[in-house]
C-alpha positions in Angstrom: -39.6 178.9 24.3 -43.3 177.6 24.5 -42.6 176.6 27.9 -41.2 180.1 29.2 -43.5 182.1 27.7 -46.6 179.9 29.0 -45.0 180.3 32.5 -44.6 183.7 32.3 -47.9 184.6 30.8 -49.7 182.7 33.8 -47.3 184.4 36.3 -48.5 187.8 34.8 -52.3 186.6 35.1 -52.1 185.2 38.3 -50.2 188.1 39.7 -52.3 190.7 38.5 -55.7 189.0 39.8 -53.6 188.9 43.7 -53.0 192.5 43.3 -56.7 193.1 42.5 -57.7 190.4 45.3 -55.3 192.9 48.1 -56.3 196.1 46.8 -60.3 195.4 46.8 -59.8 193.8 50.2 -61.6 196.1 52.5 -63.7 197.6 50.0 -67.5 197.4 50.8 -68.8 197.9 47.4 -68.0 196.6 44.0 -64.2 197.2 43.2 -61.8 196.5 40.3 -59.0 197.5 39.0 -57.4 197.5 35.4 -54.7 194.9 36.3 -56.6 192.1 35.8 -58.0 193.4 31.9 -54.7 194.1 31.3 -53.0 191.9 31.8 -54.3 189.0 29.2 -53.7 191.6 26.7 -50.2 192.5 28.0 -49.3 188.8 28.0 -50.2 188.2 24.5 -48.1 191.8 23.4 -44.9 189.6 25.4 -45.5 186.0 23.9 -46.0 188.0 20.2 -43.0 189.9 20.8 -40.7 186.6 22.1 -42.0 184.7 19.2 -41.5 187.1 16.4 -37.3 187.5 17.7 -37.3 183.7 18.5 -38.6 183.0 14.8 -36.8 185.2 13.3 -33.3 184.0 14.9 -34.4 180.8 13.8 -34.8 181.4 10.3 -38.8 180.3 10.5 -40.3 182.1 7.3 -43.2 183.4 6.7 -43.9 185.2 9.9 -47.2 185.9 9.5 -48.1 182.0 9.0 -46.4 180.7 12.0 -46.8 183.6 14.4 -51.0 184.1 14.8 -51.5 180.3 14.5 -49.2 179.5 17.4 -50.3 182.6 19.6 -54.2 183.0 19.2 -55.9 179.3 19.7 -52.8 178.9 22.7 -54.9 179.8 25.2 -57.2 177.3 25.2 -54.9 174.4 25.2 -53.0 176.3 27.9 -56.5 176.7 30.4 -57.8 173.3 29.9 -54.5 171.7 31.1 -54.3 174.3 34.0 -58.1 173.7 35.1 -57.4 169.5 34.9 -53.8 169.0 36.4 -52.8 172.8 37.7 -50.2 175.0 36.3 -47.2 172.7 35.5 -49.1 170.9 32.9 -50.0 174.4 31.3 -46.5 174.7 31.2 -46.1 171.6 29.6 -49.0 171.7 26.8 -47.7 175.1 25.9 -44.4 174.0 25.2 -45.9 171.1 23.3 -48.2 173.6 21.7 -45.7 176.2 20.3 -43.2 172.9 19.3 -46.0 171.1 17.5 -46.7 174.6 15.6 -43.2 175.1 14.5 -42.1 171.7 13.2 -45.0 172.1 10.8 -43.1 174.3 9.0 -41.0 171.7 7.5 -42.6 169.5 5.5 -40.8 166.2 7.3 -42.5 167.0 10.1 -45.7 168.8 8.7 -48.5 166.0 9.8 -46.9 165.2 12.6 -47.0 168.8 14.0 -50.2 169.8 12.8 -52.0 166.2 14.2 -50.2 167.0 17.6 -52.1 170.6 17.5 -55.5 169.2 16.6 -55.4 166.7 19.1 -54.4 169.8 21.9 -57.3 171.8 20.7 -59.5 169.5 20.3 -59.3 167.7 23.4 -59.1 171.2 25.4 -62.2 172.0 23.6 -64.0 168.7 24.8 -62.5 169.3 28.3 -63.5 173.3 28.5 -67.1 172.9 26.9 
């Protein structure tokens, strides 16, 4: 789900700053248009939409603890591995990302998916500052 949703969210990103790149094309002045501001926001209505159904189908409970905490710090994880090794490895840490955040719901697997998240944010942080 991680994966998909990571893929999907870059497509939407990447497709909305080409349409902004052909429509400003042969414009003299400053030129912009909203494709490119909304579609960040439009990604993250998607992935919270996907991942509310997906968590509900698979019976993860409380929504509201596993939801913002796999969706909001994403991003960063998601652009360091782009910016280092291109979009496949984006792919990759957000599928990591979203698993490491959802087997910390159960306790077997609580440090183990909590450590893998620190260690993604932490080393996208060192990587993007």
């Amino acid at each position: 789900m991680g994966a998909a949703l990571t893929s999907l969210s870059l497509g939407m990103v990447d497709w909305a700053y080409r349409y902004d790149t052909r429509t400003c094309a042969g414009a003299e002045s400053f030129c912009m248009t909203l494709m490119p501001v909304l579609s960040v926001p439009a990604s993250l209505v998607v992935a919270l939409v996907a991942l509310t159904v997906a968590y509900r189908l698979l019976g993860i409970r409380p929504l509201l603890a596993v939801v913002p905490p796999t969706l909001l710090p994403a991003p960063f994880p998601v652009v360091a591995a782009q910016a280092v090794a291109g979009r496949w490895s984006a792919v990759v840490v957000g599928a990591v990302w979203s698993a490491a955040l959802t087997s910390a719901v159960w306790r077997p697997y609580r440090i183990l998916g909590l450590s893998t998240a620190a260690v993604l944010l932490l080393a996208s942080l060192v990587v993007l500052l």
